[in-house]
N, C-alpha and C positions, 0 to 999 in steps of 0.2 A: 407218391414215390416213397419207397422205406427206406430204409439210411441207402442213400445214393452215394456219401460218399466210401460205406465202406464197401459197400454192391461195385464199386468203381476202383477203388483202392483192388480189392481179391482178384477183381477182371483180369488187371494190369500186370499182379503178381504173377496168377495164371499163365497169362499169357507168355510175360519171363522164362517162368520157370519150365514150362514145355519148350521153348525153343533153349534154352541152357541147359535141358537133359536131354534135349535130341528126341521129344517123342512132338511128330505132328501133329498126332489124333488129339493130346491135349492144347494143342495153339487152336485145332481147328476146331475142337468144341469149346472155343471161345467166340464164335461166328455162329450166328442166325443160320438157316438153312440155304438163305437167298443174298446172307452178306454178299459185300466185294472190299478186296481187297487191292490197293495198287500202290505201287513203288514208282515213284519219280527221281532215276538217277540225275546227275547235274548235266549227261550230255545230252538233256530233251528228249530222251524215250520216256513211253511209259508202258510199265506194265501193271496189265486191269487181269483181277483175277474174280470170276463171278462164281459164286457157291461153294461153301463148305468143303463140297469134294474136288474144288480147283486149288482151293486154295491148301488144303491139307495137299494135295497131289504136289506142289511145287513146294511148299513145307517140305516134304520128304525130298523131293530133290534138293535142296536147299542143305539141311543137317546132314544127310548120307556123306556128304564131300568135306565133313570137316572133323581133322584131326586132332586139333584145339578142345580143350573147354572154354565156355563162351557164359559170359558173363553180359547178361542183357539189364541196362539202367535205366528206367523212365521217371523224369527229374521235373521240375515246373510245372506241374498239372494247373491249368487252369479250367474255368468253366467259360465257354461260349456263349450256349444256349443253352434252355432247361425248359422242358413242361412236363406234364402227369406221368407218364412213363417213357418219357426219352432225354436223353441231355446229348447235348454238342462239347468236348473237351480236346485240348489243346495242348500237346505235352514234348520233352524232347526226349532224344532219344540217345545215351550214348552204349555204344557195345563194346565190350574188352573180350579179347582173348588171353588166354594162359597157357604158356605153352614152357618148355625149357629155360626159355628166355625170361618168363617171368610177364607181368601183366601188361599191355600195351590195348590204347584205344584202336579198336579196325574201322570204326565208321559212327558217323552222328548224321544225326539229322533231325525232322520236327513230325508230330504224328498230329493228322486231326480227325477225331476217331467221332463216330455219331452211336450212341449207346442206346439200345433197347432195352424195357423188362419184358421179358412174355412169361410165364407161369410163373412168376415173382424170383427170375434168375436174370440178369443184367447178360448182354450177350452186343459183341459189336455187329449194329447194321452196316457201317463202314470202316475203313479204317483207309487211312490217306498217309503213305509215309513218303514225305520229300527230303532225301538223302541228300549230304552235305559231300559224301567222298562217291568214288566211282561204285560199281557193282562187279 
């Protein structure tokens, strides 16, 4: 594996900063072709999102509806698991919006993401977020 942690580190960033500029297509090309992605609100649903173009699809519904900028934090990274080109990591999750009022947290919660390389580019094969407030 080549520097995992900063292949992990830039993911993350990625991942941020496409959903803090409102663009999908850069959250969703942080996913495999065949990732999935699912959200565990606290009232026991879940929603499973399978494939790049599901999960970019609900991306865009997702940023379209907000008139905030959003500021996305990923804090305690830890490592799970790890072999030749996958690792398991651990991390949490807080979100601010900014709005008139000035910066306020909208939602926390915990991520437990399982990370691929394929052509020597780190890409999430899962991503597992259990949300701490509602949806």
């Amino acid at each position: 594996m080549p520097d995992a942690f900063a292949d992990v580190s830039t993911l993350l960033s990625t991942y941020a900063f496409g959903y803090d500029t409102q663009n999908a297509a850069i959250v969703a090309d942080c996913f495999l072709d065949d990732a999935t992605f699912d959200l565990l609100p606290p009232d026991g649903t879940t929603l499973n999102f399978a494939g790049r173009s599901a999960i970019e699809a609900f991306m865009n519904e997702q940023l379209d509806g907000q008139d905030d900028k959003r500021r996305h934090f990923t804090t305690n990274i830890r490592v799970i698991e790890h072999g030749d080109d996958r690792i398991r990591i651990g991390c949490y999750l807080l979100l601010g919006a900014i709005d008139s009022a000035g910066l306020r947290i909208v939602q926390s919660g915990r991520y437990d993401d399982v990370i691929e390389w394929h052509d020597g580019q780190a890409r999430f094969r899962s991503r597992h977020l259990t949300m701490d407030g509602t949806f």
